[in-house]
C-alpha positions, 0 to 999 in steps of 0.5 A, spaced: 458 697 522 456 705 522 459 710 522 455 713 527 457 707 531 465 707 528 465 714 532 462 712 538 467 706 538 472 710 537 470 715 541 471 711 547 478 708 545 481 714 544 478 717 552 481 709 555 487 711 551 488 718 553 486 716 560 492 712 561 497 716 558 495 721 564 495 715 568 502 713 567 504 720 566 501 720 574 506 715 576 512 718 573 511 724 577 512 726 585 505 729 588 509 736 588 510 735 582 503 734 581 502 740 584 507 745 581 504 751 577 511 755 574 506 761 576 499 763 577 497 764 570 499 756 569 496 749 571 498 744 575 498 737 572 493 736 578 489 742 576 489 738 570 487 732 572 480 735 577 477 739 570 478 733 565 474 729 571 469 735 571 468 736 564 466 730 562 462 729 567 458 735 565 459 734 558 457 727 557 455 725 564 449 730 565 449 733 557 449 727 554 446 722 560 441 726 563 445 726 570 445 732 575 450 737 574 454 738 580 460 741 576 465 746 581 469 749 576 472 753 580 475 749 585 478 744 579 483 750 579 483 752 585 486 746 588 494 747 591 494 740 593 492 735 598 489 731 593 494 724 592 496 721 586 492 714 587 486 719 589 487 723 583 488 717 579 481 713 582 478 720 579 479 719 573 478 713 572 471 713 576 470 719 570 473 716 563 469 709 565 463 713 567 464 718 560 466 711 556 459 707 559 455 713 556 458 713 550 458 706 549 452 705 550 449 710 546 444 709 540 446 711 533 439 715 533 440 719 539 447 723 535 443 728 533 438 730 538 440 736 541 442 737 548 445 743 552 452 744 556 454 751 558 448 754 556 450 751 549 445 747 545 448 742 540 447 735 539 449 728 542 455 728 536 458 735 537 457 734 545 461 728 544 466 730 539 467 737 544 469 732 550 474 728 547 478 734 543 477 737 550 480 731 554 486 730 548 488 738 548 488 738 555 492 730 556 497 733 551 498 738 556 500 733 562 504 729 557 508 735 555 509 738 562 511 731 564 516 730 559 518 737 562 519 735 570 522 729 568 527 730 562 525 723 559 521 720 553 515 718 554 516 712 549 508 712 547 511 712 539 516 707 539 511 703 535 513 706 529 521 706 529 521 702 523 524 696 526 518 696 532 512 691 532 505 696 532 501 693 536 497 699 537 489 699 535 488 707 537 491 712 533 
């Protein structure tokens, strides 16, 4: 194997992961808690939710897959509401399978070809790169104002307590 093709591999395992956890981070909260900001300055788990579907659709669905670039950024914030968590959850998961399809479909060939996002030029590599940190910043956030909300533990490393069987194949 590559090491274009290792990090295109783990690219995509890391967005599914990630995914997840703010999945189950959804189904942990109610749709107010969803929604709360602890002020005007703060996002919501919700507005969280609505910029990751719009960035990795801009990022990797028109930068990197040629797609149109119908982003709304604004209104990802905008929004107080309305939204159920079961929508927000079909969202996601409609933008990381999109973002995971491209990614897993590139060919190695394409990494250094040079794209434009946000009046940035870079390259395949860079776009992909920048989405999956931006996405692992912002699922970081969800988890940290879920664990917040809920006074729980979120258990997602209770596979290295030195007694726990470690079936985890993504860092």
């Amino acid at each position: 194997m590559t090491a274009q093709r290792v990090f295109l591999d783990f690219s995509a395992r890391k967005l599914e992961q990630l995914a997840g956890r703010i999945n189950d981070c959804l189904g942990r909260l109610d749709p107010e808690q969803i929604w709360r900001r602890g002020s005007e300055a703060e996002n919501s788990v919700g507005n969280l939710v609505l910029h990751l579907c719009g960035n990795l659709r801009q990022w990797i669905g028109a930068g990197v897959a040629g797609l149109p670039d119908v982003r709304r950024r604004d209104d990802e914030f905008a929004a107080r509401g309305g939204i159920e968590p079961a929508e927000l959850r079909k969202r996601l998961a409609a933008a990381v399978g999109e973002a995971v399809g491209t990614i897993r479909g590139l060919g190695e060939e394409r990494l250094l070809e040079q794209v434009e996002v946000q009046r940035y030029k870079l390259t395949v590599l860079e776009a992909v790169y920048h989405a999956v940190e931006h996405f692992a910043q912002h699922a970081g956030q969800i988890l940290f104002a879920t664990k917040q909300m809920t006074k729980r533990d979120l258990g997602y490393y209770r596979h290295l307590a030195p007694e726990a069987e470690h079936g985890e194949t993504t860092p």
